[in-house]
N, C-alpha and C positions, 0 to 999 in steps of 0.2 A: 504494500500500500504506500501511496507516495502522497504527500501533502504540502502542497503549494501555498504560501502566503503573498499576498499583496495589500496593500497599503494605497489605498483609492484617495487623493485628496483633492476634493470637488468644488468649480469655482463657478461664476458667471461670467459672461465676456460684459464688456461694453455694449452689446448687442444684446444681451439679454439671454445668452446661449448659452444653453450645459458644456462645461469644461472640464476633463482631467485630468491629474498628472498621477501615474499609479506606475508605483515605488515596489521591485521583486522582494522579497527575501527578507524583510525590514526585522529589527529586535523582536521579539515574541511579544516583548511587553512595550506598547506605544501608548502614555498619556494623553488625554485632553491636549492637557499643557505644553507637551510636546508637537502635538497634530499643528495646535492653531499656532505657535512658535513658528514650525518649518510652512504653512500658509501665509501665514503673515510676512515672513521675508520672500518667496513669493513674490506674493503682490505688489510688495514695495519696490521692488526691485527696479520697476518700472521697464523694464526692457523686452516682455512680450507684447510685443503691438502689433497690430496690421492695419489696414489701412481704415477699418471700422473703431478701432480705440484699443484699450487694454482686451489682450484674450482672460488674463485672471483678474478684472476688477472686483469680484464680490467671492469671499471666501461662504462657501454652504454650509459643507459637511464634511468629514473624513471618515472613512469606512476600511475594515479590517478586512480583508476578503480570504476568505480560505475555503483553498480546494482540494478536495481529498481524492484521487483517484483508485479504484483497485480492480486491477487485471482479472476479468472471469473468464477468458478462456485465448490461449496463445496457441497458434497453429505453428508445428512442426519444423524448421526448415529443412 
């Protein structure tokens, strides 16, 4: 069984558009505190633009994503 983690950190463009930046493998354990820390620099950063405005101007939500996969049946080589 294999178990994949990512780390989904969800924003708004200047347009009003679902954005995200999602992060492989991250520590097991990610706080609040940490999430909105590494969003907030992010945002500030001020250097994701295109020609409609910020792609991250509104920080949402950050979400833990885990995925477990497990092999039920492998064919022979």
């Amino acid at each position: 069984m294999e178990t994949v983690r990512t780390l989904a950190l969800n924003f708004k463009s200047a347009e009003g558009k679902n954005k995200a930046v999602r992060l492989n493998n991250p520590q097991d354990q990610v706080s609040a505190d940490q999430a909105k820390t590494a969003m907030d620099a992010i945002r500030d950063t001020d250097i994701f633009k295109d020609d409609a405005g910020d792609l991250y101007a509104a920080s949402v939500n950050a979400e833990m994503i885990v995925k477990t996969t497990e092999e039920v049946y492998k064919a022979e080589a």
